[in-house]
C-alpha positions in Angstrom: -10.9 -43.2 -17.6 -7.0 -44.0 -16.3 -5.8 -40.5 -17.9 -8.8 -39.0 -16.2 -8.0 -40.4 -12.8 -4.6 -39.5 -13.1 -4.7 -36.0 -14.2 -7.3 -35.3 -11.2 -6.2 -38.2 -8.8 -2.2 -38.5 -9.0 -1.6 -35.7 -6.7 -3.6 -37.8 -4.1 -3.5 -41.3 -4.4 -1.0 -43.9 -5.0 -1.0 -45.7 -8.9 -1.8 -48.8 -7.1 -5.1 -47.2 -6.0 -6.0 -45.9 -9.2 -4.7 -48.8 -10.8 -7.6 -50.5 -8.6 -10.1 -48.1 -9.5 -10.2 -48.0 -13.2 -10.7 -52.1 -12.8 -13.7 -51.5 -10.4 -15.4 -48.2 -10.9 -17.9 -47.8 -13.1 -17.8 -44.5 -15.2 -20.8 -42.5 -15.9 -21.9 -38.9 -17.1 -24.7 -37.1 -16.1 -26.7 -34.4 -17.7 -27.4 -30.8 -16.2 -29.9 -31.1 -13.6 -30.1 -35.3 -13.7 -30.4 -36.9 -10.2 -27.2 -38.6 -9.2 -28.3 -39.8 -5.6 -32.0 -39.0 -4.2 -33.6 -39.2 -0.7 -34.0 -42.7 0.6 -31.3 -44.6 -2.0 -29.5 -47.4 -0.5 -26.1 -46.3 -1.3 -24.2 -49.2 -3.1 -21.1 -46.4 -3.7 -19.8 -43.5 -4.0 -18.8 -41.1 -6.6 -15.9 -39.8 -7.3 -16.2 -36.3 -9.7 -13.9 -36.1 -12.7 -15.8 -33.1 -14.3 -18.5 -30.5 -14.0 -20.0 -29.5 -10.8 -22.8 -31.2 -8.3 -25.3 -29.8 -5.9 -26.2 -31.4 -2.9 -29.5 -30.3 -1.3 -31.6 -31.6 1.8 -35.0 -31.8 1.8 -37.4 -30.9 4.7 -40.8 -32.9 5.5 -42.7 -30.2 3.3 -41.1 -31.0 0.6 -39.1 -27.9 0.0 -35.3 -28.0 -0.3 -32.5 -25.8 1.0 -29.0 -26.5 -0.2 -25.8 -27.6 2.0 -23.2 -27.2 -0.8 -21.4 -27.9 -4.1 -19.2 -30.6 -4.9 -16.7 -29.7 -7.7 -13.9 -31.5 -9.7 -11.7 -33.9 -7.3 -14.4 -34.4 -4.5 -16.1 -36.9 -3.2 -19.9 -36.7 -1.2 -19.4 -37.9 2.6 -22.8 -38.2 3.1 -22.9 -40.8 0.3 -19.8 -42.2 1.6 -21.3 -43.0 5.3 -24.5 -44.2 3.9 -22.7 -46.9 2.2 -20.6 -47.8 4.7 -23.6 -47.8 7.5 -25.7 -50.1 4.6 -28.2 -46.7 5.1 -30.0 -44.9 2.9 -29.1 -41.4 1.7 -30.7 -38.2 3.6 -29.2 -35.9 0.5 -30.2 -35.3 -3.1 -27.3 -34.8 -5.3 -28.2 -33.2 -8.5 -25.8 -32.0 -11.8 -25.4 -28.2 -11.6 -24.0 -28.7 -14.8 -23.0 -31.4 -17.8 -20.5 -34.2 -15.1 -18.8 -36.8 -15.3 -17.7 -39.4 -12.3 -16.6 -42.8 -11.5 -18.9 -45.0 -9.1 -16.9 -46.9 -6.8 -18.7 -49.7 -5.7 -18.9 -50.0 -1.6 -17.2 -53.8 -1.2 -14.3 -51.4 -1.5 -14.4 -48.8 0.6 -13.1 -50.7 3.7 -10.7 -52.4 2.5 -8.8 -49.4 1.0 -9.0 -47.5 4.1 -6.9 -50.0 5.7 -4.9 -50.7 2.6 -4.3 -47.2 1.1 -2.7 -44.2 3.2 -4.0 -41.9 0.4 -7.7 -42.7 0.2 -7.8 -42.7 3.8 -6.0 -39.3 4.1 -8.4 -38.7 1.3 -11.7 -39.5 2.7 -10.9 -37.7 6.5 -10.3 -34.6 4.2 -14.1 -35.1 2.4 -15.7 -35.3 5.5 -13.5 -32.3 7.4 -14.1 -30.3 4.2 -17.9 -30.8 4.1 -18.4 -30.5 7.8 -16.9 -27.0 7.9 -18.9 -25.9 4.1 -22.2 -27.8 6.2 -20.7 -24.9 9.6 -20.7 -22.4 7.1 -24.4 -23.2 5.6 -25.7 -22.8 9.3 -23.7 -19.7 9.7 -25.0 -18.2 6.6 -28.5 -19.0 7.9 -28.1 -17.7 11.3 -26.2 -14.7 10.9 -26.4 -13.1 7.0 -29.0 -11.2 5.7 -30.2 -12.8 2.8 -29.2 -10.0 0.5 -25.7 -11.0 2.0 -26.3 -14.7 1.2 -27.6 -14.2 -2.1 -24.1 -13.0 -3.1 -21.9 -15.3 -1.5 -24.3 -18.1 -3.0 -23.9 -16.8 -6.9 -20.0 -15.9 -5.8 -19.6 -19.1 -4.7 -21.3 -21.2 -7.5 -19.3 -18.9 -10.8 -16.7 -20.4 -8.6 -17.8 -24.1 -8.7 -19.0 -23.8 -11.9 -15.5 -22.1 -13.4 -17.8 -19.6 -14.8 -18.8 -15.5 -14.6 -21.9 -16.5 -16.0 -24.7 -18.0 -14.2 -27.4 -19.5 -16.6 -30.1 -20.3 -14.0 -33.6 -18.5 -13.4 -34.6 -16.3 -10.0 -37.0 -19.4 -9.5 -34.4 -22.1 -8.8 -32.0 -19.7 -6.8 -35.2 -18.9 -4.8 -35.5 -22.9 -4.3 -31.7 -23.2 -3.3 -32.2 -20.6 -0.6 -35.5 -21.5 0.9 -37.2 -18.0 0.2 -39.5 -16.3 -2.5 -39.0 -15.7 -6.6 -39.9 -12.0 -5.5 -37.4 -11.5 -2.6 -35.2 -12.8 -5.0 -35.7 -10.7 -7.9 -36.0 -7.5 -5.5 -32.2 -8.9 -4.2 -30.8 -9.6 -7.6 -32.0 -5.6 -8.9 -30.2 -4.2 -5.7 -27.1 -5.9 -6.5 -27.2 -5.5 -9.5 -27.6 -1.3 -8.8 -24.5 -2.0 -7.1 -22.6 -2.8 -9.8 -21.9 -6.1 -8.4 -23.6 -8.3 -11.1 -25.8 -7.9 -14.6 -28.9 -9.0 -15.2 -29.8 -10.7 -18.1 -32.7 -12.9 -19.5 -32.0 -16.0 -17.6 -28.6 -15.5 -16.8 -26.7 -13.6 -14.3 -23.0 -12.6 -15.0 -21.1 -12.1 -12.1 -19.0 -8.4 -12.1 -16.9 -8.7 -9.1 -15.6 -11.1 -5.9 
């Protein structure tokens, strides 16, 4: 977990810090698609991500989701982050886009570093400026792109989260990430795919140009 931390973390916190962190965090790995925080947790920390890649989706009172954004390796989830500190519970579902790996700081601690660290509290204004302007852009997106537009930026995006050209998801679950239908969907994915923008194969989607 220490050569973890540092090859990720030593650009951005002091050794002290992570010195404190590998006594205190609990390590854990998640599975693609497992549930790393769900609607109405009380938050007793937050994660920090070492590997892999997680979504973050809100959920509205139908039930159907709509995602705010990805969190990739070296980032932390704010929303997680105020729940704890507030003793709230969490309005986000975090979910692993992919096989992850993360260390659970435990919330006892988040206080006291901001006052005792420079770096983590240099470190935790950035998560929350970073995911208020990627939550800006979610809005813009929905306001002001047509969804043929979105789908793009959404798949762009993600190979680029993921570290990957290739997409290994179904039209279904982008569908569900983007609050429409499987058939809009499909109809989008052929039209960009005419394009020459992407490929199409059987549950998978590799990504031809940025």
């Amino acid at each position: 977990m220490r050569e973890k931390l540092k090859n990720y973390y030593s650009f951005v916190f002091e050794d002290e810090l992570i010195d404190e962190i590998v006594q205190v965090g609990t390590y854990k790995k998640l599975r693609e698609n497992e549930i790393l925080v769900d609607l109405g947790d009380q938050m007793t920390g937050v994660p920090l991500l070492l590997e892999g890649a997680i979504k973050i989706v809100r959920e509205d009172k139908k039930g159907e989701e709509i995602l705010l954004y990805f969190l990739e390796r070296g980032d932390t989830c704010a929303s997680s982050f105020a729940s704890a500190i507030s003793n709230g519970k969490c309005g986000i579902r975090a979910i692993a886009e992919k096989e992850s790996e993360l260390i659970f700081l435990p919330k006892e601690k988040l206080d006291e570093w901001l006052v005792k660290y420079k770096s983590w509290r240099n470190f935790v204004i950035d998560s929350y400026n970073i995911r208020l302007n990627e939550m800006m852009e979610t809005i813009d997106t929905l306001a002001f792109m047509r969804m043929d537009e979105r789908l793009y930026k959404y798949l762009t995006d993600k190979a680029q989260i993921m570290r990957e050209m290739e997409l290994h998801t179904t039209h279904q679950d982008i569908a569900y990430d983007l609050h429409t239908s499987r058939v809009v969907i499909s109809r989008l994915l052929k039209q960009l795919e005419n394009e020459g923008k992407i490929k199409l194969h059987r549950n998978k989607i590799e990504i031809l140009e940025f």
